[in-house]
mmCIF file as gemmi writes it, N, C-alpha and C atoms, coordinates in Angstrom:
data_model
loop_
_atom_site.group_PDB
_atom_site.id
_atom_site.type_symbol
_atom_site.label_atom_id
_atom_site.label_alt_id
_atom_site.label_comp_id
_atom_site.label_asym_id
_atom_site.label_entity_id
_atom_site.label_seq_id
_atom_site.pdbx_PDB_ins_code
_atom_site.Cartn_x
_atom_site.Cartn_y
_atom_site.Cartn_z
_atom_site.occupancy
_atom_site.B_iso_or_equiv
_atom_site.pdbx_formal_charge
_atom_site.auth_seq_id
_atom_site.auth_asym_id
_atom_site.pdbx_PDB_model_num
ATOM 1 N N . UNK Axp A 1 ? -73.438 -3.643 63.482 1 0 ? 1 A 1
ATOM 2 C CA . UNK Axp A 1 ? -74.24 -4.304 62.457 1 0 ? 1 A 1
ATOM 3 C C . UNK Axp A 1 ? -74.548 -3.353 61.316 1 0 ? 1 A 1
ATOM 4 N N . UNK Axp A 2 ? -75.122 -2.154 61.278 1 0 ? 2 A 1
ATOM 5 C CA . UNK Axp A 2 ? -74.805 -1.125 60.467 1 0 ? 2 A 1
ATOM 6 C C . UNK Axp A 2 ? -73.765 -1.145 59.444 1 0 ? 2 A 1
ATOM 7 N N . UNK Axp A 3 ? -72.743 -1.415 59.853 1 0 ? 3 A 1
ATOM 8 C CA . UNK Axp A 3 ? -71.75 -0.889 59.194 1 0 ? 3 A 1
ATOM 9 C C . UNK Axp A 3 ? -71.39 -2.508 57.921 1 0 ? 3 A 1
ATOM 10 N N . UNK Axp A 4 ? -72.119 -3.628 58.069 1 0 ? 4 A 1
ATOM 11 C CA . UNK Axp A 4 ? -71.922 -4.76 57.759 1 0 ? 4 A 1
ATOM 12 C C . UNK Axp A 4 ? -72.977 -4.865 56.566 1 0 ? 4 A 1
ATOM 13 N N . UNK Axp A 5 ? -71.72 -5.504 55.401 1 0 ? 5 A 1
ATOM 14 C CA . UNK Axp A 5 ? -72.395 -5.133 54.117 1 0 ? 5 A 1
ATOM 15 C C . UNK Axp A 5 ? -73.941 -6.008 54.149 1 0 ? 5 A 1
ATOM 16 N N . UNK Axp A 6 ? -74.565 -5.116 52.803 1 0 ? 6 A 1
ATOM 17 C CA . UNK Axp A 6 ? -76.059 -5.676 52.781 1 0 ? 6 A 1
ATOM 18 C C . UNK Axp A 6 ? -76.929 -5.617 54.029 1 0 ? 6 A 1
ATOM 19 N N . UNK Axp A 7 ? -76.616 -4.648 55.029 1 0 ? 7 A 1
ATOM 20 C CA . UNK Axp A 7 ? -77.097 -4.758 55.816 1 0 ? 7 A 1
ATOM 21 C C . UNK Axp A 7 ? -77.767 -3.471 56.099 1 0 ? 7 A 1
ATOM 22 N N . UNK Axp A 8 ? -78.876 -3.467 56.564 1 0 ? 8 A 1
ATOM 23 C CA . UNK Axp A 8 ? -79.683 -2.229 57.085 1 0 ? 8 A 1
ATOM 24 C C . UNK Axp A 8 ? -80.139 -2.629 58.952 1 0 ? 8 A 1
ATOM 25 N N . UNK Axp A 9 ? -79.642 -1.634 59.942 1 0 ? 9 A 1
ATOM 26 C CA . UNK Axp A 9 ? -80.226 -1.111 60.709 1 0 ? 9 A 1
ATOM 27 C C . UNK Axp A 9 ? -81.851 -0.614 60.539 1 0 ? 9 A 1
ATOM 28 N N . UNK Axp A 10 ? -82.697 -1.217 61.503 1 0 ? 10 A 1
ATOM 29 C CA . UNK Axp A 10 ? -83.729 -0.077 61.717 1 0 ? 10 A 1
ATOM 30 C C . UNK Axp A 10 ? -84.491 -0.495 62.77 1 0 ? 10 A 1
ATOM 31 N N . UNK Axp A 11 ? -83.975 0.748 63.636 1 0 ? 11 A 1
ATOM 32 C CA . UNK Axp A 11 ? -84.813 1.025 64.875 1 0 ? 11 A 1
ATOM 33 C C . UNK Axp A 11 ? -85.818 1.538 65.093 1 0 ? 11 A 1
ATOM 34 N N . UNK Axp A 12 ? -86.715 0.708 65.752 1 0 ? 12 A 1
ATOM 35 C CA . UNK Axp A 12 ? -88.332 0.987 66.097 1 0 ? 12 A 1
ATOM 36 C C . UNK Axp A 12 ? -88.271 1.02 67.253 1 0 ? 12 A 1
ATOM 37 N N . UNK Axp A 13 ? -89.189 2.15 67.775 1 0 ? 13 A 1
ATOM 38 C CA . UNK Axp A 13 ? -89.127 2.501 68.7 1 0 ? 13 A 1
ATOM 39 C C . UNK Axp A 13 ? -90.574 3.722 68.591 1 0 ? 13 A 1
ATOM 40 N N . UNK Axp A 14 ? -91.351 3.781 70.462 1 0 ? 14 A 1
ATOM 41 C CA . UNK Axp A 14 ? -92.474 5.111 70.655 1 0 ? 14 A 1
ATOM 42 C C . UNK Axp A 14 ? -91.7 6.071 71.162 1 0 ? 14 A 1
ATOM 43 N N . UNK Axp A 15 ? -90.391 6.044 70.412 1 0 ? 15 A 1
ATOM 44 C CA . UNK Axp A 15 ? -90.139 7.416 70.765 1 0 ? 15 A 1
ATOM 45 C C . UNK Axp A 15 ? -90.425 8.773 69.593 1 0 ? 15 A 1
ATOM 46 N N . UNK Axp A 16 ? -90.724 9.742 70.011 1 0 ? 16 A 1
ATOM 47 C CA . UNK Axp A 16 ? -90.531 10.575 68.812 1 0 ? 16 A 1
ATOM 48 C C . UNK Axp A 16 ? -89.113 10.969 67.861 1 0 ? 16 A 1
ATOM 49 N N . UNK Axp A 17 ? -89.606 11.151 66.591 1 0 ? 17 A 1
ATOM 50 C CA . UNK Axp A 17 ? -87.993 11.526 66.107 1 0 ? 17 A 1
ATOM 51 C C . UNK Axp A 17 ? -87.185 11.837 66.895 1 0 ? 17 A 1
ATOM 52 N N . UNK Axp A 18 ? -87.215 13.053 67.519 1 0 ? 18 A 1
ATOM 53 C CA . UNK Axp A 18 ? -86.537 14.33 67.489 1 0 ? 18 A 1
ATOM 54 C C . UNK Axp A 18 ? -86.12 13.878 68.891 1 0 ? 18 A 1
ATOM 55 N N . UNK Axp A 19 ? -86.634 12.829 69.759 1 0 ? 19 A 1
ATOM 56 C CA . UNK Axp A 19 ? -85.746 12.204 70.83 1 0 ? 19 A 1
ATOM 57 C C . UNK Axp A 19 ? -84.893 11.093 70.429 1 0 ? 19 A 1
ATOM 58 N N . UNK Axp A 20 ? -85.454 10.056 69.055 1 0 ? 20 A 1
ATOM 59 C CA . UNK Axp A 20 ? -84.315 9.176 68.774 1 0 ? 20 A 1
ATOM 60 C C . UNK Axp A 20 ? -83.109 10.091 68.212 1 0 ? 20 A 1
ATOM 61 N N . UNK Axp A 21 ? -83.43 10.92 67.207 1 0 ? 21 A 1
ATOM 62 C CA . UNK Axp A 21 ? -82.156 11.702 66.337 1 0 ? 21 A 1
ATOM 63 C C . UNK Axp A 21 ? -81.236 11.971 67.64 1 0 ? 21 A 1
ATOM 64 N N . UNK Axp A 22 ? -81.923 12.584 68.633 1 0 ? 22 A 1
ATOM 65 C CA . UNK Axp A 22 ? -80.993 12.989 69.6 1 0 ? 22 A 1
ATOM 66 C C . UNK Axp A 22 ? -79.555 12.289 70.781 1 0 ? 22 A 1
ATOM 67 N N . UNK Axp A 23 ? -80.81 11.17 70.756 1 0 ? 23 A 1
ATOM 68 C CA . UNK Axp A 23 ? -80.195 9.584 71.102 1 0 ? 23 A 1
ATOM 69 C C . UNK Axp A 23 ? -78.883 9.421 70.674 1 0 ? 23 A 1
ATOM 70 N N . UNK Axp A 24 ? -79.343 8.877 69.276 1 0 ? 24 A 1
ATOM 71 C CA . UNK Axp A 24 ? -78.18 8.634 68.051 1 0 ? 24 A 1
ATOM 72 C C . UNK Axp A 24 ? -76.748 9.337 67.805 1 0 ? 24 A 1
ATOM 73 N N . UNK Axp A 25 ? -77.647 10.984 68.044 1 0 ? 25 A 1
ATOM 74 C CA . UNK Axp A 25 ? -76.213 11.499 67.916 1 0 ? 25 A 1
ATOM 75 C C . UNK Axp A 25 ? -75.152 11.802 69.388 1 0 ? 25 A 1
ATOM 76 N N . UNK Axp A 26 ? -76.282 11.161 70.784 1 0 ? 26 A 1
ATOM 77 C CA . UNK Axp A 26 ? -74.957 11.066 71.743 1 0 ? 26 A 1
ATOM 78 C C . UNK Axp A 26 ? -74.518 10.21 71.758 1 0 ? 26 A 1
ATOM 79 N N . UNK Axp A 27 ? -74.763 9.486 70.95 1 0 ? 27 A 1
ATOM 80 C CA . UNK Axp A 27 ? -74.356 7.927 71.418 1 0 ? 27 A 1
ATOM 81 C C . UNK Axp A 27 ? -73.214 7.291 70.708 1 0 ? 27 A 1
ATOM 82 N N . UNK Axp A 28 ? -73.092 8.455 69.284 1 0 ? 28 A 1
ATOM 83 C CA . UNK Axp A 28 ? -72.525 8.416 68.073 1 0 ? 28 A 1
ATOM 84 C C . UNK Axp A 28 ? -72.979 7.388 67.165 1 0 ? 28 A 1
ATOM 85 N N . UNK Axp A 29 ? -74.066 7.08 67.12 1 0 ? 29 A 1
ATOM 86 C CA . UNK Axp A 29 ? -75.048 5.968 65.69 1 0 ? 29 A 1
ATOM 87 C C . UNK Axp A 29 ? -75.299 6.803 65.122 1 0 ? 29 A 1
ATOM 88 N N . UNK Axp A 30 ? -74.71 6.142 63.592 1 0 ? 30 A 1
ATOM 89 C CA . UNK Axp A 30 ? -74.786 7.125 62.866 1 0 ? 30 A 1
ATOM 90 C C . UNK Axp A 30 ? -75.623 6.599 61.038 1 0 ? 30 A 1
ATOM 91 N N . UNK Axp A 31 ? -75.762 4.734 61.38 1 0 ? 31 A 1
ATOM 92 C CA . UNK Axp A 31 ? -76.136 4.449 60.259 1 0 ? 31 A 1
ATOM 93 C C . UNK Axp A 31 ? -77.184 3.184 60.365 1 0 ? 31 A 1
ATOM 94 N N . UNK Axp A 32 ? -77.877 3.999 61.108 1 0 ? 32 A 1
ATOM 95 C CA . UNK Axp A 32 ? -79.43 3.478 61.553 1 0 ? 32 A 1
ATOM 96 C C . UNK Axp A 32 ? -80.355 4.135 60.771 1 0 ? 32 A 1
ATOM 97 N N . UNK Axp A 33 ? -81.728 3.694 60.55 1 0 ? 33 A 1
ATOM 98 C CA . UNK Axp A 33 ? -82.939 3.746 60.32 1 0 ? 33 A 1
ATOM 99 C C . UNK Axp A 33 ? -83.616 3.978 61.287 1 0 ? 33 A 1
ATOM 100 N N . UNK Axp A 34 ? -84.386 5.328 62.01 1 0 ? 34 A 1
ATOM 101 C CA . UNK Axp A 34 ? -85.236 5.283 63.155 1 0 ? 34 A 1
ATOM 102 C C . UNK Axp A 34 ? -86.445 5.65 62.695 1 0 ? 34 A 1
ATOM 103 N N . UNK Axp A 35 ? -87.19 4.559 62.817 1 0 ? 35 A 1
ATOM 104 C CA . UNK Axp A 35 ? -88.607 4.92 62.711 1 0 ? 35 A 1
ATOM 105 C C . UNK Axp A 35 ? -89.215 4.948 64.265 1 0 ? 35 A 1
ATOM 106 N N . UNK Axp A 36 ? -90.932 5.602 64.229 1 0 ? 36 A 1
ATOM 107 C CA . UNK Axp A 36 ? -90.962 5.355 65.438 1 0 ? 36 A 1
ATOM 108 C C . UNK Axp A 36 ? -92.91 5.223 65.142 1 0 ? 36 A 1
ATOM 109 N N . UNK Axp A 37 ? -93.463 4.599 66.501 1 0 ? 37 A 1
ATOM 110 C CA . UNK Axp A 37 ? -94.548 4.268 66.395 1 0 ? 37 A 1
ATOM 111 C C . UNK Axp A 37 ? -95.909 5.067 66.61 1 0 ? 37 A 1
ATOM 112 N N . UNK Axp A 38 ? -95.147 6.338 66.892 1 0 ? 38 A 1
ATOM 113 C CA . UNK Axp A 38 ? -96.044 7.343 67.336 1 0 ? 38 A 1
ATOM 114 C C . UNK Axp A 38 ? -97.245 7.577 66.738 1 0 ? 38 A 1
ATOM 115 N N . UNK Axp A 39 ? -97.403 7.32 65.6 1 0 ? 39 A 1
ATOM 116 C CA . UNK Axp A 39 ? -98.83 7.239 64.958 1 0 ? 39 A 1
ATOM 117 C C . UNK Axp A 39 ? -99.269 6.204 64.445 1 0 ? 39 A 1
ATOM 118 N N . UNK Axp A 40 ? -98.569 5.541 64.927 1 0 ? 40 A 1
ATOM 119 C CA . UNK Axp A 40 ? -99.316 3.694 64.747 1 0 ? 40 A 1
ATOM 120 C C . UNK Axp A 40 ? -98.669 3.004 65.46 1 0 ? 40 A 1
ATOM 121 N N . UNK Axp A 41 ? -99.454 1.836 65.81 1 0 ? 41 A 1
ATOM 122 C CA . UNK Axp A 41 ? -98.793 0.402 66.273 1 0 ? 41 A 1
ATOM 123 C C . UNK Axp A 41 ? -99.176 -0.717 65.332 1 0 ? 41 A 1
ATOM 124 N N . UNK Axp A 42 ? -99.563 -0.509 63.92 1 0 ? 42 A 1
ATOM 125 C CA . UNK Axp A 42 ? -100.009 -2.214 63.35 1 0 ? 42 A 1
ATOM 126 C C . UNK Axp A 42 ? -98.301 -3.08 63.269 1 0 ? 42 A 1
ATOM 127 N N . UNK Axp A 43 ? -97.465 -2.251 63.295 1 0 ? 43 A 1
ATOM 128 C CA . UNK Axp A 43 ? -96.486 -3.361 63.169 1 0 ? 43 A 1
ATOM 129 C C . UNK Axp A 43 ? -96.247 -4.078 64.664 1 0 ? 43 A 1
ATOM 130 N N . UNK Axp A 44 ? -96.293 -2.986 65.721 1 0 ? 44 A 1
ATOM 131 C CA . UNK Axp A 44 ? -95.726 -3.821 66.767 1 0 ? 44 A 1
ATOM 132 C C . UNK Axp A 44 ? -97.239 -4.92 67.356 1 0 ? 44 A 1
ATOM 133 N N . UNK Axp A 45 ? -98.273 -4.447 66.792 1 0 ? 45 A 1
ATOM 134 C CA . UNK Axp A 45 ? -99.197 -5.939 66.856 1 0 ? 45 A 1
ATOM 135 C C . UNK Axp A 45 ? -98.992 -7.159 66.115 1 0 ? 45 A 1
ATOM 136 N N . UNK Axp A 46 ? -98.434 -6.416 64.742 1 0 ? 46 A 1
ATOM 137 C CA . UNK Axp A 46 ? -98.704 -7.543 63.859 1 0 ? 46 A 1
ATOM 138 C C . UNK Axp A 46 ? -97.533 -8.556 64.21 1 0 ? 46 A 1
ATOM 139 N N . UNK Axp A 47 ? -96.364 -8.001 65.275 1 0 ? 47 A 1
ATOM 140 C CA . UNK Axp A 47 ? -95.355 -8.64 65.35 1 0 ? 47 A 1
ATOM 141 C C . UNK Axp A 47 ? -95.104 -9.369 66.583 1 0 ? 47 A 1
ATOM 142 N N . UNK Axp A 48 ? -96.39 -8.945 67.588 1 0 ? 48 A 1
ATOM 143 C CA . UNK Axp A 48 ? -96.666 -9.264 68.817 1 0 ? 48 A 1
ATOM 144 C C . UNK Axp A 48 ? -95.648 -8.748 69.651 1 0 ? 48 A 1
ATOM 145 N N . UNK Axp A 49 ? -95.274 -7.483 69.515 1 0 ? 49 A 1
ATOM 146 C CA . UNK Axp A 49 ? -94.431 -6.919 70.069 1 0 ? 49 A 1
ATOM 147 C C . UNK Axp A 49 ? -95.314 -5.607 70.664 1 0 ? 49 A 1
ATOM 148 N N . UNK Axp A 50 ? -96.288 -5.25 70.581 1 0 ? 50 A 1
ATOM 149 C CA . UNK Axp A 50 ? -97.22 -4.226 71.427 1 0 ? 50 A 1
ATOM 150 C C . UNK Axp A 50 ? -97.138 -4.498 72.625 1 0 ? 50 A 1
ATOM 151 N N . UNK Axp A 51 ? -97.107 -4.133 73.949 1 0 ? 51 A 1
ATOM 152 C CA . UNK Axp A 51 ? -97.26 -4.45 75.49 1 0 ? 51 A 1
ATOM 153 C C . UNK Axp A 51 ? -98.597 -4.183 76.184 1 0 ? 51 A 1
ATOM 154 N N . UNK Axp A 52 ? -99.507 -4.847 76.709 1 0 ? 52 A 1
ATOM 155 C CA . UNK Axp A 52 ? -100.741 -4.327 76.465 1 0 ? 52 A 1
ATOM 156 C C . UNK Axp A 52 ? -101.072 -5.061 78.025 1 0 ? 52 A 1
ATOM 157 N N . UNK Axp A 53 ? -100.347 -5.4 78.602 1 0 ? 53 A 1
ATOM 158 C CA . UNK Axp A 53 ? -101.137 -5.702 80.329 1 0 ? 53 A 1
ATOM 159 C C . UNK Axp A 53 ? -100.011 -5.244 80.859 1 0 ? 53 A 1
ATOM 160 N N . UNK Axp A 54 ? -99.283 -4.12 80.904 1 0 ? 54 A 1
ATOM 161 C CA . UNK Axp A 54 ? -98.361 -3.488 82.407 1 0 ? 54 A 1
ATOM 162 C C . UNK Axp A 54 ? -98.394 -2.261 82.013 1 0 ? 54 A 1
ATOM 163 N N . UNK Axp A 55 ? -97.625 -1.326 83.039 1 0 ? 55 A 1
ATOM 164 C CA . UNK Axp A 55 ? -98.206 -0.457 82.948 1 0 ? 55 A 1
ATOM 165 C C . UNK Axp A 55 ? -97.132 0.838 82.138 1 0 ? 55 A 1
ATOM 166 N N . UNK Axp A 56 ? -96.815 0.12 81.036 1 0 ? 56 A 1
ATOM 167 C CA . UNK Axp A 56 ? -95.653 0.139 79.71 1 0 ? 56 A 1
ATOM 168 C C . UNK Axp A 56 ? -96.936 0.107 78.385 1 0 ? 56 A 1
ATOM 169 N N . UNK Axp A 57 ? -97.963 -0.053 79.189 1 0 ? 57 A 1
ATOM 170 C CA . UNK Axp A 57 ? -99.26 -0.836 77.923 1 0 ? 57 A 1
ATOM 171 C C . UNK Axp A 57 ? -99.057 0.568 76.937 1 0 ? 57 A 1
ATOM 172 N N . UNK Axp A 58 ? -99.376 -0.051 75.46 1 0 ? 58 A 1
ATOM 173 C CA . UNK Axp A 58 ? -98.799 0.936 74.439 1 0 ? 58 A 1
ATOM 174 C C . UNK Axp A 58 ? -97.541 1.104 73.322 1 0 ? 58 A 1
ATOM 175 N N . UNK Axp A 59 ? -96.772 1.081 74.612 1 0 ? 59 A 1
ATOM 176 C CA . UNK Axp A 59 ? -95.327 0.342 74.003 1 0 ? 59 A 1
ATOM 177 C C . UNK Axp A 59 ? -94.667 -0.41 73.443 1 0 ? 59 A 1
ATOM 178 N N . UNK Axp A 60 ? -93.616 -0.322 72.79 1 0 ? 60 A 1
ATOM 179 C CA . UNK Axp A 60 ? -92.826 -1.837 72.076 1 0 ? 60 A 1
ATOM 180 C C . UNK Axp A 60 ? -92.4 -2.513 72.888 1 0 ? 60 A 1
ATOM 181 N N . UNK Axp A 61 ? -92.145 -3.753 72.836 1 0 ? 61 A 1
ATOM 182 C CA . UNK Axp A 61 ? -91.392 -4.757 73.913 1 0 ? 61 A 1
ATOM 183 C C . UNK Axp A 61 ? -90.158 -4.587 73 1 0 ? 61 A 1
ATOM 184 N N . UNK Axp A 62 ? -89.161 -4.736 73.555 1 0 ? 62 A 1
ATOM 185 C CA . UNK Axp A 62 ? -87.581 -5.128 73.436 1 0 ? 62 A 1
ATOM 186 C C . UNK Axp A 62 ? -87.201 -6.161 72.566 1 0 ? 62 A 1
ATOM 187 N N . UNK Axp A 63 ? -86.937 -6.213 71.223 1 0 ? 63 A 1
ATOM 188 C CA . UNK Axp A 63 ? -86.647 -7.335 70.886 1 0 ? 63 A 1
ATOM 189 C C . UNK Axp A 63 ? -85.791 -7.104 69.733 1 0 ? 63 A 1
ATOM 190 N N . UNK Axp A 64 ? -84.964 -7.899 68.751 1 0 ? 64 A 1
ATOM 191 C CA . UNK Axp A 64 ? -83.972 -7.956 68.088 1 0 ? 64 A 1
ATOM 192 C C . UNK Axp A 64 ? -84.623 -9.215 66.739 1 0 ? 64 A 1
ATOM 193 N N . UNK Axp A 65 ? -84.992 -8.519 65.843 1 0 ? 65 A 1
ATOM 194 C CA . UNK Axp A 65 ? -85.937 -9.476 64.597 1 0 ? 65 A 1
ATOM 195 C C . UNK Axp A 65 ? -84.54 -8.783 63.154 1 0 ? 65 A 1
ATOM 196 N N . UNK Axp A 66 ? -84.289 -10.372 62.71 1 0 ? 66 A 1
ATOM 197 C CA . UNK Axp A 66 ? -83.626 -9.828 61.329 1 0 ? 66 A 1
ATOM 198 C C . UNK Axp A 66 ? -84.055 -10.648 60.198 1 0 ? 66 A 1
ATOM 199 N N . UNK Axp A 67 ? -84.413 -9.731 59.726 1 0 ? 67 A 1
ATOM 200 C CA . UNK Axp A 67 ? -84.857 -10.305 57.84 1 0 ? 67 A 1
ATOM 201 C C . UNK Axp A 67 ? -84.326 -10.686 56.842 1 0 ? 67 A 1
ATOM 202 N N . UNK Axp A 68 ? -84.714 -11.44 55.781 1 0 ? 68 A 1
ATOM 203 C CA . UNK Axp A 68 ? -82.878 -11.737 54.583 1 0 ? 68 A 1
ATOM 204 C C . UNK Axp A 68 ? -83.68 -10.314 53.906 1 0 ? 68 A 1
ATOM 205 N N . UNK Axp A 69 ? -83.557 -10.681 52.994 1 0 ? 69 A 1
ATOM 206 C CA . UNK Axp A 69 ? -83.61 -9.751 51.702 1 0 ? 69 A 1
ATOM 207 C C . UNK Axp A 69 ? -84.82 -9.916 50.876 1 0 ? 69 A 1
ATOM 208 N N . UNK Axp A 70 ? -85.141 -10.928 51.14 1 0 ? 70 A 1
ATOM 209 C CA . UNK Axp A 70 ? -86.846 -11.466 50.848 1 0 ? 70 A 1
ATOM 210 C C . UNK Axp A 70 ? -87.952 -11.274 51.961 1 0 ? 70 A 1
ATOM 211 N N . UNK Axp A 71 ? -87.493 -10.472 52.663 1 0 ? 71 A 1
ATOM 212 C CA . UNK Axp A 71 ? -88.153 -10.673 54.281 1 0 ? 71 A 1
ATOM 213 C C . UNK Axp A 71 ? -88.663 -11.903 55.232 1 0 ? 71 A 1
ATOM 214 N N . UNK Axp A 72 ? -87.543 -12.594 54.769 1 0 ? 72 A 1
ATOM 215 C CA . UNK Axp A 72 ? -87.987 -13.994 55.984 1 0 ? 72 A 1
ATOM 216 C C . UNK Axp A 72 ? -87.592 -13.747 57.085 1 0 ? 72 A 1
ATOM 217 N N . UNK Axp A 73 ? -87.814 -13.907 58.134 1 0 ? 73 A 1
ATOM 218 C CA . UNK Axp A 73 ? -87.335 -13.345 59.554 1 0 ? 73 A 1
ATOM 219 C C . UNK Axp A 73 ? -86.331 -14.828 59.967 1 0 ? 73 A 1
ATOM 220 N N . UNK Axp A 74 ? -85.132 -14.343 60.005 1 0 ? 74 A 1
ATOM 221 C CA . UNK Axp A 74 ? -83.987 -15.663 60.05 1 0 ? 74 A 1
ATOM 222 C C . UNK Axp A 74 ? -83.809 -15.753 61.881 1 0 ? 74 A 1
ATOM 223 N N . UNK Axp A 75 ? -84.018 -14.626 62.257 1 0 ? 75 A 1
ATOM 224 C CA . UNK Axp A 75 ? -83.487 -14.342 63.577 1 0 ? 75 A 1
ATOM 225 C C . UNK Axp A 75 ? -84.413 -13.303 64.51 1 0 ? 75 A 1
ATOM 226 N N . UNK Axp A 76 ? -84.93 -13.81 65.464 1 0 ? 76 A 1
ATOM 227 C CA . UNK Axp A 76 ? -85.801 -13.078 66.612 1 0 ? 76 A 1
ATOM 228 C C . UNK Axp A 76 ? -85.942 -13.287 67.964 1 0 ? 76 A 1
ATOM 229 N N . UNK Axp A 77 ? -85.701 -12.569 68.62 1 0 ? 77 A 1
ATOM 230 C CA . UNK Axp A 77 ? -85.35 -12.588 70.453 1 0 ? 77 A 1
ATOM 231 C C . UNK Axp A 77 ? -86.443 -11.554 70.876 1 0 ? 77 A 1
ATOM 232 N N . UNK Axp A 78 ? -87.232 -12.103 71.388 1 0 ? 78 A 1
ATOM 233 C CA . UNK Axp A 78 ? -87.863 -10.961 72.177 1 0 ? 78 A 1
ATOM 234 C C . UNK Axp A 78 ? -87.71 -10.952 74.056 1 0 ? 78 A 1
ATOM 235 N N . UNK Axp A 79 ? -87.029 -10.217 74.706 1 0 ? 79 A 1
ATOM 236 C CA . UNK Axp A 79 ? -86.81 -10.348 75.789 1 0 ? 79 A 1
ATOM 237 C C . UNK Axp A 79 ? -88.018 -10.415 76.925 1 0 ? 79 A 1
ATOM 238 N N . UNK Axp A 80 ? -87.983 -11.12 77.744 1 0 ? 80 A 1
ATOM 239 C CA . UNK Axp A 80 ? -88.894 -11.22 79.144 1 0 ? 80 A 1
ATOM 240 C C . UNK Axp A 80 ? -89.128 -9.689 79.78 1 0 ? 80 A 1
ATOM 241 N N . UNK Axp A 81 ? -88.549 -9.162 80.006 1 0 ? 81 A 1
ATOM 242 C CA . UNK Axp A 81 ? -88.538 -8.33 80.988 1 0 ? 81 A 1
ATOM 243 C C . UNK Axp A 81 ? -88.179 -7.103 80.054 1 0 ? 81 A 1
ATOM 244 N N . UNK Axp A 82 ? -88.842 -5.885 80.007 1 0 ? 82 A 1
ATOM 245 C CA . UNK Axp A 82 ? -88.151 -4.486 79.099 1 0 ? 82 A 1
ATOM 246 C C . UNK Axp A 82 ? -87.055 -4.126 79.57 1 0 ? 82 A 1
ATOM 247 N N . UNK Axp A 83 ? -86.493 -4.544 80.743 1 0 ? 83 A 1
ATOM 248 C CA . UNK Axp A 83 ? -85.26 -4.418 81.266 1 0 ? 83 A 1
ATOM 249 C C . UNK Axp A 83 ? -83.584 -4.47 80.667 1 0 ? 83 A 1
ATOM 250 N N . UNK Axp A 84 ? -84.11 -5.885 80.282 1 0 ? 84 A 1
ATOM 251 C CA . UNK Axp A 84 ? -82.95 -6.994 79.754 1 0 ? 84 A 1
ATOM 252 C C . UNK Axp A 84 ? -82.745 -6.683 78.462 1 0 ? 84 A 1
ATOM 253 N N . UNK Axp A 85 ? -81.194 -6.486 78.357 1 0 ? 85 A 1
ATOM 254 C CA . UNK Axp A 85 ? -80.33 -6.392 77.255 1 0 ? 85 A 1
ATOM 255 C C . UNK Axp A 85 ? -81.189 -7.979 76.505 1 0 ? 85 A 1
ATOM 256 N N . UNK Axp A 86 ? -80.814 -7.583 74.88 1 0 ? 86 A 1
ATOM 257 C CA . UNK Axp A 86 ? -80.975 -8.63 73.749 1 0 ? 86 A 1
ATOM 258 C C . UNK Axp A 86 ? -79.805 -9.372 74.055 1 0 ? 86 A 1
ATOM 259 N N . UNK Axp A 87 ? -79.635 -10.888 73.642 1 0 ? 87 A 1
ATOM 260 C CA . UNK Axp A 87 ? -78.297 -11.095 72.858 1 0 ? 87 A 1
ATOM 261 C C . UNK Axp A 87 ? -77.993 -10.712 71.765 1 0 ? 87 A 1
ATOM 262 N N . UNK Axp A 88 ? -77.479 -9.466 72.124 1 0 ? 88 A 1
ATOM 263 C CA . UNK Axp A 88 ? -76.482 -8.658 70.545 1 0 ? 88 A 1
ATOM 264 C C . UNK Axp A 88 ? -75.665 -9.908 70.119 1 0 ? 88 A 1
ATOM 265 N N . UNK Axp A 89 ? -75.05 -10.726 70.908 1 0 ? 89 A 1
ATOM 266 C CA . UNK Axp A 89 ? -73.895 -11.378 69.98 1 0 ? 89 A 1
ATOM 267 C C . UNK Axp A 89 ? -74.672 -12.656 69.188 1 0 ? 89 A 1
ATOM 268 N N . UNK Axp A 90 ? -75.616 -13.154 69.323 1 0 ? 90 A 1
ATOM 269 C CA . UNK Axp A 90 ? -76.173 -14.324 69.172 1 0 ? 90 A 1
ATOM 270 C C . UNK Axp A 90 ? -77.042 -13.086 67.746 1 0 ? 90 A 1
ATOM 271 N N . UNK Axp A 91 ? -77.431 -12.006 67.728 1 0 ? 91 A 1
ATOM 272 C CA . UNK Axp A 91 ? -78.187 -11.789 66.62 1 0 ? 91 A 1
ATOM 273 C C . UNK Axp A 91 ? -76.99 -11.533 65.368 1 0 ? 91 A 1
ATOM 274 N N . UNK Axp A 92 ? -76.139 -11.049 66.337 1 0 ? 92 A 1
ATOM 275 C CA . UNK Axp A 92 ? -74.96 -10.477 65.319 1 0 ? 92 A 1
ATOM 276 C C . UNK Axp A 92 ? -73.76 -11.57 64.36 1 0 ? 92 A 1
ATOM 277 N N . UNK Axp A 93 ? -73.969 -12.793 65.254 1 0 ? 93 A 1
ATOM 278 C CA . UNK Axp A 93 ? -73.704 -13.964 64.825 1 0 ? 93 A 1
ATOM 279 C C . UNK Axp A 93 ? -74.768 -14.63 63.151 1 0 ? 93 A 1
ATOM 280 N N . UNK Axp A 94 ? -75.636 -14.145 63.125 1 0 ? 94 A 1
ATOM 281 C CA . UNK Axp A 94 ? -76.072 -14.659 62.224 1 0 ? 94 A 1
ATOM 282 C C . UNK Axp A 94 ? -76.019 -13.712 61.028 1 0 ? 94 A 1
ATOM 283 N N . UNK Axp A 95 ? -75.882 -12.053 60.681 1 0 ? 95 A 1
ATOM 284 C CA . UNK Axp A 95 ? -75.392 -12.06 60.308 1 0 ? 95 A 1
ATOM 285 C C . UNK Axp A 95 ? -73.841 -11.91 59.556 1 0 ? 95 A 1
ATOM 286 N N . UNK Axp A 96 ? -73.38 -12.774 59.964 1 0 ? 96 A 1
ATOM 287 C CA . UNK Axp A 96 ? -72.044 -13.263 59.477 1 0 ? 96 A 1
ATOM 288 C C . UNK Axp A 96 ? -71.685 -14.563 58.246 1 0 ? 96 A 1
């Protein structure tokens, strides 16, 4: 998805930089956005994506949100379980 015009990557995540950068570069991602929540959570409240009754409380929940260009949110999956893969193909389908 990265690599797909007009398009921006950006991963959120409580991890610190310097463990996503590290991530990224074993993984070979190379044209992502990593932000991370370490000194705030108003987005993952405001997005109801904070986890706040298990014992993950703190954390982002798992989910796959895409915006146009005006920031309307066209596309959002938030998974059950922190376990479970997104449907990558069902987000990646839209933009196409």
């Amino acid at each position: 998805a990265g690599r797909a015009e007009n398009t921006v990557v950006i991963n959120i995540s409580a991890d610190l930089p310097f463990a996503q950068a590290r991530f990224c570069a074993a993984e070979g991602i190379d044209n992502v956005v990593n932000l991370s929540t370490m000194r705030g959570r108003d987005m993952l409240k405001n997005y109801g994506l904070l986890m706040v009754t298990s014992p993950l409380a703190g954390l982002a929940a798992r989910a796959v949100i895409i915006a146009d260009e005006k920031n309307i949110i066209r596309y959002m999956e938030l998974v059950p379980e922190i376990s479970q893969e997104p449907n990558y193909s069902a987000a990646l389908a839209i933009l196409k």
